[in-house]
C-alpha positions as YAML, in Angstrom:
chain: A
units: angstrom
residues:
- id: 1
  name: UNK
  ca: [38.45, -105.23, -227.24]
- id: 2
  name: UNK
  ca: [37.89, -102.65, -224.46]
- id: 3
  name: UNK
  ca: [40.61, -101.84, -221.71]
- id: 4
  name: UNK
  ca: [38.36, -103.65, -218.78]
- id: 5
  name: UNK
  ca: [38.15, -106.87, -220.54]
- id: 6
  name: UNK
  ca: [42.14, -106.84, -221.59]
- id: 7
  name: UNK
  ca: [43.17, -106.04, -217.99]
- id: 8
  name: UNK
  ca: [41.23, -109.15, -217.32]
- id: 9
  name: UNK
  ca: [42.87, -111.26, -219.58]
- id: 10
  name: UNK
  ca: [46.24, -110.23, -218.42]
- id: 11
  name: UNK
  ca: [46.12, -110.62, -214.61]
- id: 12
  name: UNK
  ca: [44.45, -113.72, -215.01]
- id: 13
  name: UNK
  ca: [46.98, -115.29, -217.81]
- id: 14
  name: UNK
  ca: [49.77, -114.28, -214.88]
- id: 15
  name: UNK
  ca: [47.37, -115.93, -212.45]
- id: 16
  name: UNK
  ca: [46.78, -119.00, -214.33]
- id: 17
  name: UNK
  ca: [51.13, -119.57, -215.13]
- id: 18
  name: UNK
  ca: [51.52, -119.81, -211.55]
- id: 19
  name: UNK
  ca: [48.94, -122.09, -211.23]
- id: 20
  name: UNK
  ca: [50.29, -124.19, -214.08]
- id: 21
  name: UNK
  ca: [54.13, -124.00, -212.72]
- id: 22
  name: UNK
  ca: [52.88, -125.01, -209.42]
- id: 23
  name: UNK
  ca: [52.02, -128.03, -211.11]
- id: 24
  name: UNK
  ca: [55.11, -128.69, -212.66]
- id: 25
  name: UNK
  ca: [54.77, -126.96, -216.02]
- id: 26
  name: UNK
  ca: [57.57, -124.80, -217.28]
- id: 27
  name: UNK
  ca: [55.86, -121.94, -218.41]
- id: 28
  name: UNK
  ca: [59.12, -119.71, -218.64]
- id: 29
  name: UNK
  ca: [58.53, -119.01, -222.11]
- id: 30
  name: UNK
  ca: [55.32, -117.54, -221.85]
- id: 31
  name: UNK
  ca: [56.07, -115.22, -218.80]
- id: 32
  name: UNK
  ca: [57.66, -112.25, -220.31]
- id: 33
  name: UNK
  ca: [54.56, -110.21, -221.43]
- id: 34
  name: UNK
  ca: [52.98, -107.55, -220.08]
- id: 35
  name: UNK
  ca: [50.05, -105.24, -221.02]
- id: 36
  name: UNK
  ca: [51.22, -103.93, -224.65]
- id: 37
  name: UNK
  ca: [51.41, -107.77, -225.87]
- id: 38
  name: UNK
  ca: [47.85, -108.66, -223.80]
- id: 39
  name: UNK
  ca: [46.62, -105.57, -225.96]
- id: 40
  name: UNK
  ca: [48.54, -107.09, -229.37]
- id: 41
  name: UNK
  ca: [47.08, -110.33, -228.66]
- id: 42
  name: UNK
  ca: [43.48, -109.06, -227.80]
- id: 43
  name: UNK
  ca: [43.75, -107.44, -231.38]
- id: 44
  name: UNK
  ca: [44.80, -110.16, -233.03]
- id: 45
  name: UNK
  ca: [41.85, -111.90, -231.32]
- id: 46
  name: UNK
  ca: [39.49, -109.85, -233.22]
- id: 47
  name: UNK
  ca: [41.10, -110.77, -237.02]
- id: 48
  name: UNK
  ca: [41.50, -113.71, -238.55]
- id: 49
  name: UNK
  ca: [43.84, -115.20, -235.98]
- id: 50
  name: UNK
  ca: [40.80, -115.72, -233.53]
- id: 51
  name: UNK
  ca: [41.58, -116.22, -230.05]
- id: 52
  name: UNK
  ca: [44.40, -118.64, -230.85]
- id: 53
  name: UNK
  ca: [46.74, -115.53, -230.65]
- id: 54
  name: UNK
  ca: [46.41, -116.23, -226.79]
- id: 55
  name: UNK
  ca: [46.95, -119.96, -226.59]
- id: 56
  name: UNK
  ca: [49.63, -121.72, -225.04]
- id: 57
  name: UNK
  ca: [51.26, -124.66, -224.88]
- id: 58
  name: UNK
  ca: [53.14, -126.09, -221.88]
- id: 59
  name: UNK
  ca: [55.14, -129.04, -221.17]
- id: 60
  name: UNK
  ca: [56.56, -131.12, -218.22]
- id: 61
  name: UNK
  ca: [58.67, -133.49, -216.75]
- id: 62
  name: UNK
  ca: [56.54, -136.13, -214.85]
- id: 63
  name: UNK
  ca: [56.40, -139.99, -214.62]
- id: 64
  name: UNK
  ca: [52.49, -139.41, -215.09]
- id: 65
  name: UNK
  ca: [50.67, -140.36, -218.26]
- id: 66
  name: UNK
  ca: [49.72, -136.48, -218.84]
- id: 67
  name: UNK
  ca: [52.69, -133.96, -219.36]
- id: 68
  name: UNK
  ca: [51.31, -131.69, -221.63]
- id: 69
  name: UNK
  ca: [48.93, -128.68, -221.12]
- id: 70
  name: UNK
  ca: [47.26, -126.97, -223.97]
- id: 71
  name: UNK
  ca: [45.49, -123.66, -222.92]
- id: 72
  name: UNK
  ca: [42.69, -122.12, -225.37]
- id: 73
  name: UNK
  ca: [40.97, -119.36, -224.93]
- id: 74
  name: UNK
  ca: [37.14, -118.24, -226.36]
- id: 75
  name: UNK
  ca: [36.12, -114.69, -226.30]
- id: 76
  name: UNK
  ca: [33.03, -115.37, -227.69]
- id: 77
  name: UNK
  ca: [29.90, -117.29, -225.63]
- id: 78
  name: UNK
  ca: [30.51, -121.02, -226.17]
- id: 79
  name: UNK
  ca: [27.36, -122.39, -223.83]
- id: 80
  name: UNK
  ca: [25.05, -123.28, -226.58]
- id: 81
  name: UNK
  ca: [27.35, -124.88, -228.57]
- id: 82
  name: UNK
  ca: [29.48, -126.45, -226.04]
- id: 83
  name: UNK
  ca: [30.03, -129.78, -228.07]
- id: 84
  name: UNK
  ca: [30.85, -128.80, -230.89]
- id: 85
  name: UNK
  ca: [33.72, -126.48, -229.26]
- id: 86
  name: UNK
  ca: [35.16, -129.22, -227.90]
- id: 87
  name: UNK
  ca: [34.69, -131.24, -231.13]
- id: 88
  name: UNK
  ca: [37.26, -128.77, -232.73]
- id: 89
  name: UNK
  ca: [39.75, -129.10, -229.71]
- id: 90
  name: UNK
  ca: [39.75, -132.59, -230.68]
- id: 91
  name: UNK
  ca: [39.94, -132.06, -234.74]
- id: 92
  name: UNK
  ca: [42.25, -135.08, -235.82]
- id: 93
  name: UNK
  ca: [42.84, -133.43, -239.14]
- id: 94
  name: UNK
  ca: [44.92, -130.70, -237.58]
- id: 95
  name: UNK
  ca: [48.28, -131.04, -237.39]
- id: 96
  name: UNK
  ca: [49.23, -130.39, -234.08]
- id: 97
  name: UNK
  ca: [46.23, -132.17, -233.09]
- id: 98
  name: UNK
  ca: [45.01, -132.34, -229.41]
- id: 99
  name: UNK
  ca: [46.33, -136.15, -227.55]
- id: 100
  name: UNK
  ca: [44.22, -137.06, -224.57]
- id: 101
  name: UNK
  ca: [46.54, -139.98, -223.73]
- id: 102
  name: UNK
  ca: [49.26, -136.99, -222.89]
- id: 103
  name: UNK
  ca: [47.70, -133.73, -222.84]
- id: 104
  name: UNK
  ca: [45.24, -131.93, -220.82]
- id: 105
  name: UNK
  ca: [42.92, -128.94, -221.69]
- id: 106
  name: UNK
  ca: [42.28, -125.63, -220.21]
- id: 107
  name: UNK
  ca: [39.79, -123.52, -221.57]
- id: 108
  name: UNK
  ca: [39.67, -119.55, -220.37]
- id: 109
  name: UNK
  ca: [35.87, -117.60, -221.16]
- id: 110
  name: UNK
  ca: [34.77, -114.69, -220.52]
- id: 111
  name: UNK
  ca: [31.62, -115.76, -219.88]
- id: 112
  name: UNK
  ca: [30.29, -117.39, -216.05]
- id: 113
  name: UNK
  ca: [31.17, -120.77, -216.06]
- id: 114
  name: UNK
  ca: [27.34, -123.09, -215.54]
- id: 115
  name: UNK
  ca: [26.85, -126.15, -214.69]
- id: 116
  name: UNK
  ca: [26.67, -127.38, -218.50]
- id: 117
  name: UNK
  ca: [30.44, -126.61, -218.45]
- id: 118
  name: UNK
  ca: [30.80, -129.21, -215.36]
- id: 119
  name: UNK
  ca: [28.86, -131.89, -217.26]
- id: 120
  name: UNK
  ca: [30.48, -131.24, -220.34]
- id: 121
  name: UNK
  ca: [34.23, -131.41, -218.43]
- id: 122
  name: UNK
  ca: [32.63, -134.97, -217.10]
- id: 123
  name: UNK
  ca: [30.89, -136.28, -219.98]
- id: 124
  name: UNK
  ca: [34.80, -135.41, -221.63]
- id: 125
  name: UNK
  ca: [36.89, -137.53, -219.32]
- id: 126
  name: UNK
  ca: [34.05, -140.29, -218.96]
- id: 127
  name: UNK
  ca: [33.88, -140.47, -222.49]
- id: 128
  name: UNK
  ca: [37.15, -139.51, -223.79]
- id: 129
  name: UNK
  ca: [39.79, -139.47, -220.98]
- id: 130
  name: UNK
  ca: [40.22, -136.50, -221.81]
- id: 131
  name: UNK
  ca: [40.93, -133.77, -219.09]
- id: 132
  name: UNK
  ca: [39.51, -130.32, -219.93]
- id: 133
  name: UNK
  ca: [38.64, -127.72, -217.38]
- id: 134
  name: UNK
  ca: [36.77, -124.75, -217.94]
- id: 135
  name: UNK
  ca: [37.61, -121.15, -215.90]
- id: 136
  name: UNK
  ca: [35.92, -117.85, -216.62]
- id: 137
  name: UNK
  ca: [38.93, -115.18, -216.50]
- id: 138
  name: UNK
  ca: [37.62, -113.19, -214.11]
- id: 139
  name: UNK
  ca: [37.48, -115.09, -211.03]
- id: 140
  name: UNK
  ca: [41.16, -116.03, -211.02]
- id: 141
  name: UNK
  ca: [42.55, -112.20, -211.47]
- id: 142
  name: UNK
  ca: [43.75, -112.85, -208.28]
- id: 143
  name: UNK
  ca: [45.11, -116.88, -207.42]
- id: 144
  name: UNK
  ca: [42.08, -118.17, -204.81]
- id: 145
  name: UNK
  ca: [44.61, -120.25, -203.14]
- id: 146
  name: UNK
  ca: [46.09, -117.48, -202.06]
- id: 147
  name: UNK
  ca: [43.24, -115.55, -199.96]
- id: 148
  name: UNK
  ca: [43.90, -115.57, -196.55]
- id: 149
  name: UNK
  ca: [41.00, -117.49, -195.00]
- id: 150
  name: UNK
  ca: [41.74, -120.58, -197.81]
- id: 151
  name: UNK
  ca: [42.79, -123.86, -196.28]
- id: 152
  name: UNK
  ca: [45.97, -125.52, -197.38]
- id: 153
  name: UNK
  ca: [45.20, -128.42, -199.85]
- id: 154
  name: UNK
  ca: [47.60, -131.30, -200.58]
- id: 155
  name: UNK
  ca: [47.59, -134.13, -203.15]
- id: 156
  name: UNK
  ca: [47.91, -137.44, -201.69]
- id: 157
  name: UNK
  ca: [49.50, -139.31, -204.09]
- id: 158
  name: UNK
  ca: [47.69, -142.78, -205.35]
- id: 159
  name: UNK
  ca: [50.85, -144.62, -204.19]
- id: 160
  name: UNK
  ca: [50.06, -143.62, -200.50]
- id: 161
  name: UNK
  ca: [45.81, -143.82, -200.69]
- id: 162
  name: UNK
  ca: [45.71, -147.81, -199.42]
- id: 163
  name: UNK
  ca: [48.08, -147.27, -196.32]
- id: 164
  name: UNK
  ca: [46.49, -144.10, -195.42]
- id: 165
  name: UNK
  ca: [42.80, -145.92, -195.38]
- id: 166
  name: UNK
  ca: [44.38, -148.87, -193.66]
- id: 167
  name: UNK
  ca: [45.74, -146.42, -190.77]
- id: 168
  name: UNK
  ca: [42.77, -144.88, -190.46]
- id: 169
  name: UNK
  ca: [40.38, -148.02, -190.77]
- id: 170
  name: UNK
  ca: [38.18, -146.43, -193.74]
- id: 171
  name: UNK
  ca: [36.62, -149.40, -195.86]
- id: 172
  name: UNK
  ca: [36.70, -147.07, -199.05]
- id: 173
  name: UNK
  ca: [37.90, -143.92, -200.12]
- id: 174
  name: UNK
  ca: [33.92, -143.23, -200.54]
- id: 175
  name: UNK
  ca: [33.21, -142.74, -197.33]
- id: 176
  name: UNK
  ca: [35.35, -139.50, -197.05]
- id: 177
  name: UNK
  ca: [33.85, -136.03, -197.30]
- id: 178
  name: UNK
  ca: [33.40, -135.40, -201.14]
- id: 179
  name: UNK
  ca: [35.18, -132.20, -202.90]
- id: 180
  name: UNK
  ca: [33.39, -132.00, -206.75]
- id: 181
  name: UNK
  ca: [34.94, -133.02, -209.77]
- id: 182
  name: UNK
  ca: [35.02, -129.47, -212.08]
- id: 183
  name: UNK
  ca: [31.90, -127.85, -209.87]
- id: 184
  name: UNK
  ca: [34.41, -126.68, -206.88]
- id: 185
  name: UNK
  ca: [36.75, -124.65, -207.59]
- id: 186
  name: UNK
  ca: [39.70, -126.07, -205.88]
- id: 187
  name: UNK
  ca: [39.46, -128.90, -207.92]
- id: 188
  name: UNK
  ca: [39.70, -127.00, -211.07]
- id: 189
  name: UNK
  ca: [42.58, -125.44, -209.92]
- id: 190
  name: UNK
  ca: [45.14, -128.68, -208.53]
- id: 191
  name: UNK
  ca: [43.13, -130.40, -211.06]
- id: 192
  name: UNK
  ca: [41.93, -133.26, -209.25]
- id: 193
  name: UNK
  ca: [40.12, -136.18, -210.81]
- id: 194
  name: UNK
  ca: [37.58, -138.64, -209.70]
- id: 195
  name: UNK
  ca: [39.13, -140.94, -207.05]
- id: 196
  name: UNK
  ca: [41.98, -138.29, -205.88]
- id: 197
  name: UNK
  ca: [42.24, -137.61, -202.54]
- id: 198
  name: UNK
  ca: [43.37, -134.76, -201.28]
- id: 199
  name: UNK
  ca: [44.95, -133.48, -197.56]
- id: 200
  name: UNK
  ca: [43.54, -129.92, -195.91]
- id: 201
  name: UNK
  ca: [45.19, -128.57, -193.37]
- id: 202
  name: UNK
  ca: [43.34, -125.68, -191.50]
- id: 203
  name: UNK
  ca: [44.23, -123.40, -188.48]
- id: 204
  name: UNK
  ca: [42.97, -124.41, -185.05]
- id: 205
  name: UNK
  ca: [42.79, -122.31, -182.13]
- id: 206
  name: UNK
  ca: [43.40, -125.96, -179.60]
- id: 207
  name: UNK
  ca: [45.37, -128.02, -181.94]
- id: 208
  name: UNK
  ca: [47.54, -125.46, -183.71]
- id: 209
  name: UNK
  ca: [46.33, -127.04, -187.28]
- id: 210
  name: UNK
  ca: [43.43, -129.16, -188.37]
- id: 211
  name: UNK
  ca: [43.74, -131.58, -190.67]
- id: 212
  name: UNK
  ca: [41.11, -133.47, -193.03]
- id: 213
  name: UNK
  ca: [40.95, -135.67, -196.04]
- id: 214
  name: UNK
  ca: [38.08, -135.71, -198.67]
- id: 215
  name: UNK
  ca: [38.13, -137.26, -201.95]
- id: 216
  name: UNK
  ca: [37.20, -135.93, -205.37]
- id: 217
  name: UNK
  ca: [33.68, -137.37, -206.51]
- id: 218
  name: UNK
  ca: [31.97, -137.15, -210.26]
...
């Protein structure tokens, strides 16, 4: 594995376990490496172990149905034979097999994520209920909530959706602005399902902040 694609891996691993503890995950265990085990593991990637030399498993504490997070990664081009990937996430023979009921699913390519990856994220929690989002490495080196020009986004929680349409005298959470389930990246990242609403708050020049609502759509 060459030095380009193994810096890569590394900045967006530390990328991706800040995502994941902003979530609530403790990810502690996994945050003490650096670029001499990125390199060990990107070895290992090319024996026998396969890429499961970089997968993680995370936990949390949370009264919602899914506290578990199991990250894979593929270094090889998974686009053609996106089903039956995911058909070995799922094996049922494996011992530490995968639980959609509890865990969700992060997969990390190397390859540009297209739109067969949104549909197949879709077609996985229409079908299954299973929650599996795809990222290519490379676009979260650097954390995109971070940039300076990004809005702040915050989950409203379900518990609060039917007074906050009531105040603001919206028939249905369907009539908000729309953010994409999988396609936009923001949702990927807070990992927002169909129905979720979330909160932006932007700068304004007049008002001093901005604030809008929009609601994640299939």
């Amino acid at each position: 594995m060459d030095y380009e694609t193994l810096n890569i891996l590394y900045h967006s691993r530390k990328t991706l376990l800040k995502i994941l503890a902003g979530r609530g995950y403790d990810t502690k265990s996994y945050e003490k490496f650096g670029p001499v085990e990125i390199a060990a593991m990107g070895a290992a990637a090319t024996t026998s172990a396969g890429p499961g030399s970089f997968r993680m498993d995370l936990q949390r504490s949370t009264s919602e149905p899914i506290s578990k997070c199991r990250v894979v990664y593929s270094i090889n081009r998974v686009k053609n034979r996106l089903a039956t990937f995911l058909e070995e996430q799922m094996d049922k023979e494996s011992p530490d097999a995968l639980q959609p009921a509890d865990t969700e699913l992060i997969i990390i390519l190397l390859e540009p994520i297209a739109d067969s990856f949104h549909v197949a994220a879709l077609n996985a929690y229409a079908t299954q209920k299973l929650r599996v989002t795809f990222f290519q490495a490379h676009t979260i080196v650097n954390n995109p909530m971070e940039h300076i020009l990004q809005p702040k986004f915050e989950f409203l929680p379900k518990s609060e959706h039917a007074e906050f349409l009531r105040l603001n005298n919206i028939k249905s959470a369907a009539n908000l602005p729309f953010i994409k389930f999988h396609e936009d990246m923001v949702a990927r990242i807070m990992g927002l399902l169909p129905g979720d609403i979330v909160k932006i708050i932007r700068p304004s020049p007049s008002a001093g902040e901005y604030i809008s609502y929009r609601m994640c759509a299939p």
